[in-house]
C-alpha positions as a Markdown table, in Angstrom:
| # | Residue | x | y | z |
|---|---|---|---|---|
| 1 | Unk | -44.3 | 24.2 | -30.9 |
| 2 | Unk | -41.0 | 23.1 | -29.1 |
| 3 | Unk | -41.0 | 24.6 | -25.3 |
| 4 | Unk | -39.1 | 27.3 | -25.1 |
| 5 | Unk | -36.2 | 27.5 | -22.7 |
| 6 | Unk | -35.8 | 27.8 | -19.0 |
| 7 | Unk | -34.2 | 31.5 | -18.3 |
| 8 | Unk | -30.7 | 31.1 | -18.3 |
| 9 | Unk | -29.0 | 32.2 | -15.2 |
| 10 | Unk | -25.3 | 32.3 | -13.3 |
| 11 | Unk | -24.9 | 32.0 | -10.2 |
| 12 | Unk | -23.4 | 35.6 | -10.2 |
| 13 | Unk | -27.2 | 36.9 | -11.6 |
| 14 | Unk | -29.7 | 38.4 | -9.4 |
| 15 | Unk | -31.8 | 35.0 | -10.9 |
| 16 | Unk | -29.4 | 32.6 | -9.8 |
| 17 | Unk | -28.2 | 34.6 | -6.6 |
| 18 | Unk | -32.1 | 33.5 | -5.5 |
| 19 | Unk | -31.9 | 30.5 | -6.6 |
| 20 | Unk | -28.8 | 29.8 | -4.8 |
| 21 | Unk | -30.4 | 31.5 | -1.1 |
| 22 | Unk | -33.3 | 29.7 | -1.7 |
| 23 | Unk | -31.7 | 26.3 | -1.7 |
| 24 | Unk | -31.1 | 25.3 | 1.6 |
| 25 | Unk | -34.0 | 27.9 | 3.5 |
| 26 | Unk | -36.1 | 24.3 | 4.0 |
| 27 | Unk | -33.2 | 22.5 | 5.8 |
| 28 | Unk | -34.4 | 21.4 | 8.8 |
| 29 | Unk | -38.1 | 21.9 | 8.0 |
| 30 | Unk | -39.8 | 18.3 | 7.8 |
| 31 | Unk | -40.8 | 18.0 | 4.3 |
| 32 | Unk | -44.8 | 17.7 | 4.9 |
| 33 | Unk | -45.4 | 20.3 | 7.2 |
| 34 | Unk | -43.3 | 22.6 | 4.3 |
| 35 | Unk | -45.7 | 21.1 | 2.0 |
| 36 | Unk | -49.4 | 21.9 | 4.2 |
| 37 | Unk | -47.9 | 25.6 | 4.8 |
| 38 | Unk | -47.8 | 25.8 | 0.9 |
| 39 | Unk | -50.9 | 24.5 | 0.4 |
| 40 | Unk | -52.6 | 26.6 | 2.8 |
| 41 | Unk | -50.8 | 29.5 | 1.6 |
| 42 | Unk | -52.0 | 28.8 | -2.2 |
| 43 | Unk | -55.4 | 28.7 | -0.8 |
| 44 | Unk | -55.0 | 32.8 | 0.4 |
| 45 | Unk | -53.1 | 33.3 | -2.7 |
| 46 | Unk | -55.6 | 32.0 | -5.1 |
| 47 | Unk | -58.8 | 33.5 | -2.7 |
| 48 | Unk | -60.8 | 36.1 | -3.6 |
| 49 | Unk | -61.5 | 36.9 | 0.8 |
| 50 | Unk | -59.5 | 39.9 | 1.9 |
| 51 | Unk | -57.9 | 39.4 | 5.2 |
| 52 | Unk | -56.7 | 42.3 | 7.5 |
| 53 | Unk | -54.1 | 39.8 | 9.3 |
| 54 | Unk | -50.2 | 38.8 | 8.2 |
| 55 | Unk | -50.7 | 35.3 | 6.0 |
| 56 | Unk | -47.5 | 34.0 | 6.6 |
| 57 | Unk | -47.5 | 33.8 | 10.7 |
| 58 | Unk | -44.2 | 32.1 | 11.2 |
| 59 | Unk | -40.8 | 31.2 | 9.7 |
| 60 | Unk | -42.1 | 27.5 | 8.9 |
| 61 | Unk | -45.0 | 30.0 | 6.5 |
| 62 | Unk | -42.0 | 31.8 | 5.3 |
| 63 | Unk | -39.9 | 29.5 | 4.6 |
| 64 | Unk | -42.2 | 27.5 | 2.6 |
| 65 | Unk | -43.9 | 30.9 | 0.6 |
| 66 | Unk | -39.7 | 32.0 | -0.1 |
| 67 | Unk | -38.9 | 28.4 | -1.4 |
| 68 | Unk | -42.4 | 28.0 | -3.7 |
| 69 | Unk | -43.8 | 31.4 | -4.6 |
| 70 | Unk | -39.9 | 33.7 | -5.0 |
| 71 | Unk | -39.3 | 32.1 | -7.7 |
| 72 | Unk | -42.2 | 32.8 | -9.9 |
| 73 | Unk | -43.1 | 36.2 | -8.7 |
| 74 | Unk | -39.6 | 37.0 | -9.5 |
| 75 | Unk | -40.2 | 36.3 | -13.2 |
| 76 | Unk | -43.2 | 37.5 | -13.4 |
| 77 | Unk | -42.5 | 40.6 | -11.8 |
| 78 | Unk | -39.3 | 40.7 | -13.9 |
| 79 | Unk | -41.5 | 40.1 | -17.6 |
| 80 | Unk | -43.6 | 43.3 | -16.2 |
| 81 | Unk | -40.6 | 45.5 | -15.6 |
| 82 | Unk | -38.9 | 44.5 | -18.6 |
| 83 | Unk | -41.8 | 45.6 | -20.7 |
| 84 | Unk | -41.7 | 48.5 | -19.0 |
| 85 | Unk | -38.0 | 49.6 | -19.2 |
| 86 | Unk | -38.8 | 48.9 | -23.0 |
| 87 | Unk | -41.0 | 51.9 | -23.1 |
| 88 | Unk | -39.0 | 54.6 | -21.0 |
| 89 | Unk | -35.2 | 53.4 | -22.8 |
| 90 | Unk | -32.4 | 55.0 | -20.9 |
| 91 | Unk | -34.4 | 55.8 | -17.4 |
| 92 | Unk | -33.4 | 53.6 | -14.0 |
| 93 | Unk | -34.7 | 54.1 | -11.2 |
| 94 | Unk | -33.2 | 56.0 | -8.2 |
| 95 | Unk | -35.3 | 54.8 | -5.6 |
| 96 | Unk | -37.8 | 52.1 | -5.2 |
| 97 | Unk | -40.3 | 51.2 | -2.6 |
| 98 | Unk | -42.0 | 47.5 | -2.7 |
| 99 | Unk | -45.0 | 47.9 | -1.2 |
| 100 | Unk | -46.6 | 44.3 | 0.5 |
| 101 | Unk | -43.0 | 43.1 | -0.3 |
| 102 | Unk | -42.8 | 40.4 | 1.8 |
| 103 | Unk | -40.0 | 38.2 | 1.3 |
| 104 | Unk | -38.8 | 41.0 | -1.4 |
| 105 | Unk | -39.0 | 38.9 | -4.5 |
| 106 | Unk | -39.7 | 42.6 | -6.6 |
| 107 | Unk | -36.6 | 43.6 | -5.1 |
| 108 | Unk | -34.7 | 41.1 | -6.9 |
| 109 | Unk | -37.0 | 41.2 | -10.0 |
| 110 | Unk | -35.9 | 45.6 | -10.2 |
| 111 | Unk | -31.9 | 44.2 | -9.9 |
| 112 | Unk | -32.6 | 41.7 | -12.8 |
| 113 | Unk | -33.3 | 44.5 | -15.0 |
| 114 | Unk | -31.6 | 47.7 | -14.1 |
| 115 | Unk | -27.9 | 47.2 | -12.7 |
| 116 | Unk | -26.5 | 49.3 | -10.2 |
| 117 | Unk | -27.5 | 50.0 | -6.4 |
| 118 | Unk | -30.4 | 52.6 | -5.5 |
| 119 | Unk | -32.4 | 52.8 | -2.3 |
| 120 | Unk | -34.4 | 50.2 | -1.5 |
| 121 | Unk | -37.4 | 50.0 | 0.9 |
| 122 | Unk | -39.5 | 46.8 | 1.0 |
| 123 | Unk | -42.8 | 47.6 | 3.5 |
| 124 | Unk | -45.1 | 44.4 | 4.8 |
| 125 | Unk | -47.2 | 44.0 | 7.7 |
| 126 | Unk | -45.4 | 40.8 | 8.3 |
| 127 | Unk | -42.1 | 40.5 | 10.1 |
| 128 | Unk | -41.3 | 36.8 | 9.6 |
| 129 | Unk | -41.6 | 38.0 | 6.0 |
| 130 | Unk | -39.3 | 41.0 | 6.5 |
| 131 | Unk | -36.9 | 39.0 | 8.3 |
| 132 | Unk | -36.7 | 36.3 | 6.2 |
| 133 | Unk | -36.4 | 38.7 | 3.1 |
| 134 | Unk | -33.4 | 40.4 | 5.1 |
| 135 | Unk | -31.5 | 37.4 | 5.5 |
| 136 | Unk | -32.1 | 36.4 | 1.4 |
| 137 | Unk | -31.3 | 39.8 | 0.5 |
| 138 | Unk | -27.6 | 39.5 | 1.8 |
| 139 | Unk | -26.9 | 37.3 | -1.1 |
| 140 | Unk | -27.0 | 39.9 | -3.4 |
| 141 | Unk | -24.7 | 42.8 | -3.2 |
| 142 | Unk | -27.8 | 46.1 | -4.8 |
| 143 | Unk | -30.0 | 44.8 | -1.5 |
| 144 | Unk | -27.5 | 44.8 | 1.1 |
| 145 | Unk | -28.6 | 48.0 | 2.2 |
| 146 | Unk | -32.5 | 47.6 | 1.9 |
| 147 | Unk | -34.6 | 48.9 | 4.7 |
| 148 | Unk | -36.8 | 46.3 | 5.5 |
| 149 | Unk | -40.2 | 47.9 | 7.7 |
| 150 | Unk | -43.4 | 47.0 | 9.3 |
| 151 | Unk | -45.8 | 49.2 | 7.7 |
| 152 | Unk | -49.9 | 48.1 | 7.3 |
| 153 | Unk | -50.6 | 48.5 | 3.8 |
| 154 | Unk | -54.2 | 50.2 | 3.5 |
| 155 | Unk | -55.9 | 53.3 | 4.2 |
| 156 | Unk | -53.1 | 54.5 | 7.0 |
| 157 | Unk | -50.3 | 54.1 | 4.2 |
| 158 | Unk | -48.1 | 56.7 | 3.5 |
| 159 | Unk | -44.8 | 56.9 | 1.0 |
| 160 | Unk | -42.1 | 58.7 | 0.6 |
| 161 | Unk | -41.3 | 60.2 | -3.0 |
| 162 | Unk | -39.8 | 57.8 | -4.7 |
| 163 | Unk | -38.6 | 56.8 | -8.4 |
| 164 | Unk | -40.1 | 53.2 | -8.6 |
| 165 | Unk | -42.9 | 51.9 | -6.8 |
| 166 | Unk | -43.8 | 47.7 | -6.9 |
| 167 | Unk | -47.0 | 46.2 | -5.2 |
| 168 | Unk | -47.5 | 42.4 | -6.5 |
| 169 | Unk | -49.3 | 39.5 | -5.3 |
| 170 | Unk | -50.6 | 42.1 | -2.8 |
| 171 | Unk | -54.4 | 43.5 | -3.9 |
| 172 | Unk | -56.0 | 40.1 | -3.4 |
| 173 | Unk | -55.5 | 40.6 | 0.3 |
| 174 | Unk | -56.7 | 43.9 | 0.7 |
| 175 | Unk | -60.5 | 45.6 | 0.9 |
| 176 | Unk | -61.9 | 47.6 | -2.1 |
| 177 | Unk | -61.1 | 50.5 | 0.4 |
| 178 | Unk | -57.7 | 49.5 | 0.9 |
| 179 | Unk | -56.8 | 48.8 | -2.7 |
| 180 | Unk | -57.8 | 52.5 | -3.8 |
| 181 | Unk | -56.2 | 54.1 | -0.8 |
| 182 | Unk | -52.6 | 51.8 | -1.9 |
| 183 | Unk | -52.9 | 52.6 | -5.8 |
| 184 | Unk | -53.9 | 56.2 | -4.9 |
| 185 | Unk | -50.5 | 56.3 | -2.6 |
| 186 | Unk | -48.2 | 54.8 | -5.3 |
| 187 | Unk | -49.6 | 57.3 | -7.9 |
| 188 | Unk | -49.0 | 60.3 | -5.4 |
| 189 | Unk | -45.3 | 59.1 | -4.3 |
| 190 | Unk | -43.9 | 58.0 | -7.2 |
| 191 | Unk | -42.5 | 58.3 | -11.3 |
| 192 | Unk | -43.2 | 55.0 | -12.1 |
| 193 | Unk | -45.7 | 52.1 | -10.3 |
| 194 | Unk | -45.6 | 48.9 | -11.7 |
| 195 | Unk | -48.3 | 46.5 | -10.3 |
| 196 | Unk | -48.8 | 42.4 | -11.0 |
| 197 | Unk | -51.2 | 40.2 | -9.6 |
| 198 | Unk | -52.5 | 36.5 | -10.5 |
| 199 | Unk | -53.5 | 35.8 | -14.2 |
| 200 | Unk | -56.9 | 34.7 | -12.9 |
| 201 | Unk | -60.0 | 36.9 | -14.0 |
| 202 | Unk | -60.4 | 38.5 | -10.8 |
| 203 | Unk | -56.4 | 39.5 | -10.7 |
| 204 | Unk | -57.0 | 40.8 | -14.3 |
| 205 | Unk | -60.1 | 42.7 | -12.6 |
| 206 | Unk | -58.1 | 44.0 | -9.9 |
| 207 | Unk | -55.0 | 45.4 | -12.6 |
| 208 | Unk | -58.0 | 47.0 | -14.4 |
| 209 | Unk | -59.5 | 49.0 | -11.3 |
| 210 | Unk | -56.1 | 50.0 | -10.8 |
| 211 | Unk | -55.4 | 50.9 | -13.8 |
| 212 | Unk | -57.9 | 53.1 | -13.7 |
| 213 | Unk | -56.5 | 55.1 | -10.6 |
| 214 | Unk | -53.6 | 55.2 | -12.2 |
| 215 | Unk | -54.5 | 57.0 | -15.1 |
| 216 | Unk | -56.9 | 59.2 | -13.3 |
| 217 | Unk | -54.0 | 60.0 | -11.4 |
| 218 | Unk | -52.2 | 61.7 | -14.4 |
| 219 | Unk | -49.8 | 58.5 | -15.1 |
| 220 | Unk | -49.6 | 57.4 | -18.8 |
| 221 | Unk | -49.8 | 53.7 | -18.8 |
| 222 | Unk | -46.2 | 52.0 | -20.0 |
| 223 | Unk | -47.6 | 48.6 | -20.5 |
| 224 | Unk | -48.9 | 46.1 | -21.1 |
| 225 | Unk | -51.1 | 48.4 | -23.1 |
| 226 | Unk | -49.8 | 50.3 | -26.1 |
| 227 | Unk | -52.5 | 53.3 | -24.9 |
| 228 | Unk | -53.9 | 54.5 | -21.7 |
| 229 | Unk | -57.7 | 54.5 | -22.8 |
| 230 | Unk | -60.2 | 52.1 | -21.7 |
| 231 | Unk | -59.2 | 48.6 | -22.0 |
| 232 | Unk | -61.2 | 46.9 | -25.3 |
| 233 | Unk | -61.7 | 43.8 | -23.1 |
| 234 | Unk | -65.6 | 44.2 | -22.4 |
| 235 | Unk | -66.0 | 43.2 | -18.8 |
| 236 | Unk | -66.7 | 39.1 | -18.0 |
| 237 | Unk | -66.1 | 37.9 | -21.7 |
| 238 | Unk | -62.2 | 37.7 | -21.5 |
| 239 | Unk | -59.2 | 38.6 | -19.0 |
| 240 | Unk | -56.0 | 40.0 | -19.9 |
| 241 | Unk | -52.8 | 38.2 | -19.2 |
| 242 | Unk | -49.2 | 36.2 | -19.8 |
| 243 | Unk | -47.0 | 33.6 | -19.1 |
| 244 | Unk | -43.6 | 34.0 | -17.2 |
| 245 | Unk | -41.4 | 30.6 | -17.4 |
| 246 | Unk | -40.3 | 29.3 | -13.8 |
| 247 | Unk | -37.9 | 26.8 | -13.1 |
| 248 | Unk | -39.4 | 24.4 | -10.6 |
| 249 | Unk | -37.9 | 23.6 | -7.1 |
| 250 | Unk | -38.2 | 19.9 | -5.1 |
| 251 | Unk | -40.8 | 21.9 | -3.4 |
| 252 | Unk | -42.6 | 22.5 | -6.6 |
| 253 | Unk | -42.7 | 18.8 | -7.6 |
| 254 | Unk | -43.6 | 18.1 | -4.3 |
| 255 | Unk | -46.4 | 19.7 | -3.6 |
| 256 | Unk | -47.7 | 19.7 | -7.2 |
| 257 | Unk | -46.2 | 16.3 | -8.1 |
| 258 | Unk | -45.2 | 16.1 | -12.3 |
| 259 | Unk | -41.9 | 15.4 | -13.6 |
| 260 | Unk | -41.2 | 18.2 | -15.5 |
| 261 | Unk | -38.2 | 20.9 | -15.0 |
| 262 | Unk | -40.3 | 23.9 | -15.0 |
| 263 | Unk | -43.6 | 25.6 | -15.0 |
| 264 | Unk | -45.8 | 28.6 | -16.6 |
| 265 | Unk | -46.7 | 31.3 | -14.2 |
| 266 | Unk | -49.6 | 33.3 | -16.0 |
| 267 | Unk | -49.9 | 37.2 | -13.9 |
| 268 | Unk | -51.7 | 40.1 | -15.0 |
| 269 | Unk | -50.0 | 43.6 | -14.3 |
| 270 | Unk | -49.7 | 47.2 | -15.5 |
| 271 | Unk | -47.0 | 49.8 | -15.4 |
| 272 | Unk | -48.0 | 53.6 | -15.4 |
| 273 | Unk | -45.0 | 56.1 | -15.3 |
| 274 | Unk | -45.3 | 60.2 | -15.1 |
| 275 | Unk | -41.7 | 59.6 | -16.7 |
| 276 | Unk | -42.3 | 59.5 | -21.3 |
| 277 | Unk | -42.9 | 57.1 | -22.9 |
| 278 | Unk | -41.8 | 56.0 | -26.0 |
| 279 | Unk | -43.6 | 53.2 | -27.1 |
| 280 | Unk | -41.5 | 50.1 | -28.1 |
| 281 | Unk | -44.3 | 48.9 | -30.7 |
| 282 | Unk | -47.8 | 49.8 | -32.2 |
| 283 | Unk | -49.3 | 47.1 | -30.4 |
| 284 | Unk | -48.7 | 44.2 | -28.4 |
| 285 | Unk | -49.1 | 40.4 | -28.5 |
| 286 | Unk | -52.0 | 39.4 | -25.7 |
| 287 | Unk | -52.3 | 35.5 | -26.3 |
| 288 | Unk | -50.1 | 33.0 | -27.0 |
| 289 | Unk | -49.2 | 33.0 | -30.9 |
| 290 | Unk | -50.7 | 30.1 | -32.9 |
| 291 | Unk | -48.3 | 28.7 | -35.3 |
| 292 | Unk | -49.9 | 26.8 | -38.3 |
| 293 | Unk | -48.5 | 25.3 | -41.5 |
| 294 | Unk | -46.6 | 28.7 | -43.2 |
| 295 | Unk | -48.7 | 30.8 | -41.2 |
| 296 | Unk | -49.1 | 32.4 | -37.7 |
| 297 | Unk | -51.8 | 33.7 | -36.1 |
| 298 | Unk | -51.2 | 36.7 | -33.4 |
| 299 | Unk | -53.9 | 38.4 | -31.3 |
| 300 | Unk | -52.8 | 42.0 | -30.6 |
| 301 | Unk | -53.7 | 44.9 | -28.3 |
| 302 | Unk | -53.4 | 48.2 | -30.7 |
| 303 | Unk | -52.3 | 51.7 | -29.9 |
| 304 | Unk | -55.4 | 52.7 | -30.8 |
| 305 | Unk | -57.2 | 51.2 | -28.1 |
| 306 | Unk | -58.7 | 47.9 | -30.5 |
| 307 | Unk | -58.2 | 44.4 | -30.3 |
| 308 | Unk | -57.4 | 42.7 | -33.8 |
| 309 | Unk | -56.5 | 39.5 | -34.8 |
| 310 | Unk | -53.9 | 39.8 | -38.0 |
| 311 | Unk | -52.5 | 36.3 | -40.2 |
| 312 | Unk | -48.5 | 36.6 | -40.8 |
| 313 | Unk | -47.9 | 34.2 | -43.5 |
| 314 | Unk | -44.7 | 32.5 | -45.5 |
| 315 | Unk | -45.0 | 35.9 | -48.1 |
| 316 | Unk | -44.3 | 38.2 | -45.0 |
| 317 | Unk | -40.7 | 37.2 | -45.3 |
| 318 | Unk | -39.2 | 39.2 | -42.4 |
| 319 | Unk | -42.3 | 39.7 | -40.9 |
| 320 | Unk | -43.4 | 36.0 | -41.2 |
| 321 | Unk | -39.7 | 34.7 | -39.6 |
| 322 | Unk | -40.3 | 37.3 | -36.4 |
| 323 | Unk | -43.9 | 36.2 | -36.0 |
| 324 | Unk | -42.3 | 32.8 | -35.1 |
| 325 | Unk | -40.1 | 34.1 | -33.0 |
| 326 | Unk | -42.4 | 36.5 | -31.2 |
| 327 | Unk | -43.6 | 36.1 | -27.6 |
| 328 | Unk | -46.8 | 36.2 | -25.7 |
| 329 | Unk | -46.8 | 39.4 | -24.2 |
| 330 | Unk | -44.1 | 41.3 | -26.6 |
| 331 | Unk | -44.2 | 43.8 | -29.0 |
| 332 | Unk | -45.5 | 43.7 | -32.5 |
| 333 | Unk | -43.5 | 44.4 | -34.6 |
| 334 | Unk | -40.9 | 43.5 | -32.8 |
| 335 | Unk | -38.3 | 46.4 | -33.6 |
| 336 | Unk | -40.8 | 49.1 | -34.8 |
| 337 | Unk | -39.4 | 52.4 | -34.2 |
């Protein structure tokens, strides 16, 4: 199967607004110490050892988490929240919070997908990352008015109501005490809480304790899931997650080396709303569809809390031309009503 392509984007879009800030933040930043502060960032980001201190310490850290990581937690943050807007059609939020913010990628991600300005309040514990993610921000016009605040995200946290809460990339940082007390604010403050975290087994893990809070909390999960009972994953045989398509920056190909233009960001989130939900599909598509000679072979998460495996062949007609089309991570069927 051909690759599919990189997400379009003007330099008018919230996508290419990013892109275009983004450019020139390493400018003056020697390109190997830019390319250690990346890889000891990955190491945190990829760790599994909470730490009760700011990761990024300085604007070199910054600098080099904006350039490498904005990108692709802006798309994966933006896949969740699309999926999401797909089940509550016609809501936008009034408010949003983005709680562990940082350098406010979910900021963007919310502007992607709903238009319009709305309150915006991006908490971290780091202020390199707060500063940094002010000075982005004026480069598009929905953030020019975002508070940006030093808040430490854990037991002490308290929100505001609020429409829209975001907390990604964050839980791997944080104690089992401090996750609980986090997702146990967002539920309490908000309509909607949408939360993404690595595609690894143990970010998966994470969604899944969260998602728990959440629906203990009275929420109704939005998505991923096409239901808000237990997930049919049994724990340790399988993790739950998708693919978001990045475009890759010199300081992608630099620290990772590779000639290619982009590359595959795989997260794990859920979205749980106390707004309805209408649910875009019976199920959805949770790994990559396998495309065979006049067949195609989709793995789906169904409304009625089972996983199934179906076979959309040539004699499907429609059925068989949207299976081809159809994305990791989307609805099946596509436009069920």
């Amino acid at each position: 199967m051909n690759a599919p392509a990189l997400p379009h984007a003007s330099s008018a879009s919230p996508a290419g607004a990013l892109r275009g800030a983004l450019a020139g933040l390493l400018d003056g930043l020697p390109p190997r110490r830019a390319a250690q502060a990346v890889e000891r960032l990955i190491g945190h980001y990829r760790g599994a050892t909470p730490t009760d201190a700011p990761i990024l310490r300085d604007r070199a850290d910054v600098a080099a988490y904006a350039a490498y990581r904005m990108p692709a937690t802006f798309e994966a943050v933006r896949s969740a929240l699309e999926a999401f807007a797909d089940a509550v059609p016609g809501w936008v939020p009034a408010g949003h919070v983005d709680v562990g913010g940082g350098t406010g990628a979910a900021t963007w991600a919310v502007t992607a997908v709903w238009d319009g300005s709305r309150p915006v309040t991006v908490l971290d514990w780091a202020e390199p990352a707060l500063a940094l993610g002010r000075e982005i921000a004026a480069a598009n016009p929905a953030l020019r008015d975002a508070r940006w605040e030093r808040a430490r995200i854990g037991t002490a946290l308290t929100l505001d109501p609020t429409d829209l809460v975001t907390v990604s990339y964050v839980l791997n940082e944080l104690t089992a005490a401090d996750r609980a007390a986090l997702v146990d604010a967002a539920a309490s403050a908000a309509q909607a809480v949408v939360i993404v975290e690595p595609g690894t087994p143990d970010g998966y893990s994470r969604v899944i304790e969260a998602r728990e809070r959440l629906a203990a909390a009275g929420l109704r999960i939005a998505a991923p899931c096409p239901h808000s009972g237990a997930c049919p994953i049994a724990p340790g045989t399988d993790w739950c997650h998708f693919s978001a398509r990045v475009s890759r920056s010199s300081l992608h190909r630099q620290v990772k080396g590779g000639s290619l233009a982009y590359e595959d960001e795989k997260f794990a989130y859920v979205a749980a709303s106390r707004v309805p939900v209408v649910s875009a599909a019976p199920a959805r598509v949770v790994r990559r569809p396998q495309i065979r000679k006049g067949q195609v072979l989709l793995d789906l998460c169904l409304d009625d809390g089972r996983l199934d495996r179906t076979t959309v062949t040539k004699r499907h007609g429609d059925l068989y031309r949207a299976a081809r089309d159809v994305e990791w991570g989307g609805p099946w069927p596509p436009h069920a009503d």
